[in-house]
N, C-alpha and C positions, 0 to 999 in steps of 0.2 A: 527200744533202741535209743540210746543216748545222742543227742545231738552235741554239736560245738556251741559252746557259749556265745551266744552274740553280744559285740563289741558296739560301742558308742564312740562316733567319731562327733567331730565339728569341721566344718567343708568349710571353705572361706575363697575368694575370689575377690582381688582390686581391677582388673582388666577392665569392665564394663560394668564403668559407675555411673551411665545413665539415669536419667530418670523411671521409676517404678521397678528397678529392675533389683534381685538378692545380692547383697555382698557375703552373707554366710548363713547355714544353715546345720541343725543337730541330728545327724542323722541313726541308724540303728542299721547293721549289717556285720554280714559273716568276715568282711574285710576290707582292708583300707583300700584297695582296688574295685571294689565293689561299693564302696558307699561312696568313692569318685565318680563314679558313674548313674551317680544320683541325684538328677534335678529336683532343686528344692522345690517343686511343685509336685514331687511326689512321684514323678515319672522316670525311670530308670534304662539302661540302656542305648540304643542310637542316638549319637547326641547329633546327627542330620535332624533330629527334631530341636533341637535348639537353635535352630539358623534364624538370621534374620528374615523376619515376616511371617513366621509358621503362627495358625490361627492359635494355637491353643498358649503359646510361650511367650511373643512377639520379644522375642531378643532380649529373654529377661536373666539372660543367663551365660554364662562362656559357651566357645562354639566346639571346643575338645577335654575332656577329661584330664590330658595332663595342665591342662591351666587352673586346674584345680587344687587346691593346697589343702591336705587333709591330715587331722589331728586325732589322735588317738585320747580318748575320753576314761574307756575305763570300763569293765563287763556288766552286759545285764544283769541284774539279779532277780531269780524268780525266774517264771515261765513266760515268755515273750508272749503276746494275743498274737491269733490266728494269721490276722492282718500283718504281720512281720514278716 
């Protein structure tokens, strides 16, 4: 079964330029809507986990997906690892 090439994006974020906190990060996803949804700490999904104070984030990040400014990189090449 052939899969969709996965896409390389670069996330970027000016909003919350705290201290210790990501301004951009390179991510690897099926789509620019999906690799938005992608805290650069790896965790994807609810971004209720990016609020201020959550143990694992502590407000390192925007607190919605559309604050997120996502750039189109350019396709995998090769077989992605498992881990993708």
């Amino acid at each position: 079964m052939k899969r969709d090439k996965m896409k390389i994006f670069r996330l970027h974020q000016n909003i919350n330029t705290s201290y210790d906190t990501y301004d951009s990060a390179v991510v690897v996803a099926n789509s620019a809507e999906e690799a938005q949804k992608i805290h650069p700490n790896g965790v994807s999904g609810d971004f209720s986990l990016f609020e201020l104070h959550h143990k694992y984030h502590h407000d390192s990040w925007v607190s919605r997906p559309d604050l997120v400014t996502v750039t189109y990189l350019g396709d995998v090449v090769g077989e992605p690892d498992r881990d993708i």
